[in-house]
Phi, psi and omega in degrees: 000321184298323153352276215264345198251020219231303209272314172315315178265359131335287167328262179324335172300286209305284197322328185262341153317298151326309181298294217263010166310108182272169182296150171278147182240128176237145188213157198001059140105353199243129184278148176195158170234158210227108158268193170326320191246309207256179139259127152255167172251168187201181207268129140275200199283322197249117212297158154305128178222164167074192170267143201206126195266134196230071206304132186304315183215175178192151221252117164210153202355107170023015155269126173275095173249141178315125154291098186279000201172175168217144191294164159299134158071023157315328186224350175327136164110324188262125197302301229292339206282122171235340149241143163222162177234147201215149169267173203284000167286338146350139149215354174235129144231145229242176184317104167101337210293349161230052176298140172073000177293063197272010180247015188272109185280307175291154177177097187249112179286106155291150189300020197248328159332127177238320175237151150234143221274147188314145171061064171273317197250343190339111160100354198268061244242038145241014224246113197264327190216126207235157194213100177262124178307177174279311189299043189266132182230350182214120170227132225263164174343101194032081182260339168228049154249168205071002179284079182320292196294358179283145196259261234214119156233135161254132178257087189311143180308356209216030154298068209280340181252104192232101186263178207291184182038018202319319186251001191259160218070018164299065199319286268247349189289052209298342188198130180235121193246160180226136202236334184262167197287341189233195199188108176257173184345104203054356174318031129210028188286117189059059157264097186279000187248022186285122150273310181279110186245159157200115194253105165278179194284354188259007170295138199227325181219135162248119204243163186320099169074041152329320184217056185282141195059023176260087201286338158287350171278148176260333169215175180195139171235137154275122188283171195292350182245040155260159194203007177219122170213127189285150156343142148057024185284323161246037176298115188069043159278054199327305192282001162324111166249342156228161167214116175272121169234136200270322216259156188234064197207075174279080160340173148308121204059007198293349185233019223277133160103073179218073180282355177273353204273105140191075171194113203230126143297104165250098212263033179193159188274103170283107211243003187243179146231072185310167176292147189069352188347279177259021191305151195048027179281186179260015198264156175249336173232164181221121190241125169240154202240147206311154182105327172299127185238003191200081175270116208270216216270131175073330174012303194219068145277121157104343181299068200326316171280359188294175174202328183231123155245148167268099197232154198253146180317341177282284168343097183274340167197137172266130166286168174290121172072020187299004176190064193246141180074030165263066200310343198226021170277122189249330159216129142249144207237068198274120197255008179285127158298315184274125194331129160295174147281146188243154188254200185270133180064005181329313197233005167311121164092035181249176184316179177262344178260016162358114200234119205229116171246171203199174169283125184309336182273004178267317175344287194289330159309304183294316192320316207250350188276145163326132176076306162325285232282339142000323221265183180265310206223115209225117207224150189294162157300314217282331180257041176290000000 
């Protein structure tokens, strides 16, 4: 019996859905559904092409209503689309809503915007030039990747919800300027034509592999108020060759496959070297600067060209494999007196003649510590 009065209110659910379904309503060329009060516009049977006006308001059977808004995937799709105009009442562009628009070029965000919603331009791949007004408070998930043809972006300061890839896979992308505090996840990930970075001071977090794969920069400074920096953020920047970093935060991967890299300034006091940092880089000599007290596992692994490092006088412990696969590394130069700890395989696959000078009042400590006395040839610093 609970049964059969379960499959009745089922019935009777669906049968009053259908009833309030409304007809699609179309008025000069534009689709639209109707509450009490308001008009939205929404996807009809047939996609939007050409240029298209989104009238403040509009007259269906002889009720005038204010246009509030557009639906998600109001326009996805229609290749054909190339400007639209819109009134200031728009103030969410919503999910989808012009995914796949790949003939739309124009696009002016009124200053009434307040969000834009995941996949909105997702695909938009003539879409040359974007303006995010100052009210922009959200902008959603890969909301422009793939947006080929852009050129130059700024990212206004008061941008408080910034969700992951917004930009990435923008191929077309040469300059990017950033005014807010965080930089989120895959944001700008495989802009493979990014040349231009400019990080203003109000930057606070860089999340994870944010400018991964933007194989045309060449420098990057980080500024001094960043203080959260994710794994893997400039991972696989091949043409990176220098880096200022203001900030006292080396991640995990943050540089790792950057083969072109050689040269990091640290211009501010660093006591980790995270895993992986600089792994595959470019450097051929390496100087790292007093404070540093930890270099972890992989560190400078795979740095093919290295050839002389320099460790400070500071430095209390080496990772496993932190300069493993360094065929033509050839000297190291440890200024620490008291033996670091060394980790397993730290220096494995580096020349054979390897030469390790040290402080000379040290000579029988490195000889006799784990792993050091490994090494082949432990020659004084003074004679150096």
């Amino acid at each position: 019996m609970k049964r059969l009065l379960l499959i009745a209110c089922a019935i009777l659910s669906l049968v009053s859905v259908q009833a309030k379904k409304q007809p699609e309503i179309r008025v000069d060329g534009i689709y639209y559904r109707v509450d009490a009060t308001y008009a939205y516009v929404i996807a009809g049977k047939e996609k939007y092409a050409g240029e298209v006006v989104i009238p403040d308001s509009v007259l269906i059977d002889t009720v005038m209503y204010e246009v509030a808004g557009i639906d998600p995937k109001a326009f996805a799709g229609s290749k054909d689309l190339k400007k639209i105009a819109y009134p200031e009442t728009v103030t969410v562009i919503p999910e989808s809503a012009f995914e796949g628009c790949k003939n739309l070029r124009e696009f002016i965000i009124s200053p009434y915007v307040t969000e834009i919603g995941k996949h909105a331009f997702k695909n938009c791949s003539g879409l040359r030039e974007i303006e995010l007004p100052d009210n922009i408070r959200a902008i959603r998930k890969e909301a422009f990747q793939g947006c080929s043809s852009l050129k130059e972006v700024e990212i206004p300061y008061n941008i408080i919800q910034m969700e992951a890839g917004l930009f990435a896979e923008c191929t077309g992308l040469r300059k990017v300027y950033i005014q807010n505090n965080r930089i989120s996840a895959d944001e700008f990930a495989n802009c493979v034509a990014l040349h231009k970075l400019v990080l203003s001071d109000n930057v606070q977090s860089i999340e994870k592999h944010a400018f991964y794969r933007c194989t045309a920069l060449s420098e990057v400074e980080i500024p001094f108020n960043v203080t959260r920096v994710d794994a893997g953020v400039f991972q696989g920047c091949t043409g990176l060759r220098k880096v200022e970093l203001h900030n006292r935060v080396v991640s995990d991967n943050m540089f790792a496959g950057c083969t072109s890299l050689d040269e990091v300034n640290f211009l501010a006091p660093i006591k980790t070297i995270s895993k992986g940092a600089f792994s595959n880089c470019g450097f051929r000599s390496l100087e790292l600067p007093d404070g540093v007290t930890k270099i972890e596992a992989n560190a400078f692994a795979c740095c093919k060209s290295l050839q002389v490092v320099i460790l400070p006088v500071s430095v209390q412990s080496i990772g496993a494999k932190a300069f493993a696969t360094c065929p033509i590394l050839a000297e190291v130069i440890c200024n620490a007196v008291l033996t670091p700890k060394l980790g397993g395989k730290a220096f494995d696959g580096a020349s054979k003649s390897l030469c390790v000078r040290i402080p000379i009042e040290s000579m029988t400590a490195y000889r006799e510590a784990s792993g050091w006395k490994d090494l082949p040839l432990f020659l004084p610093i003074e004679q150096y």
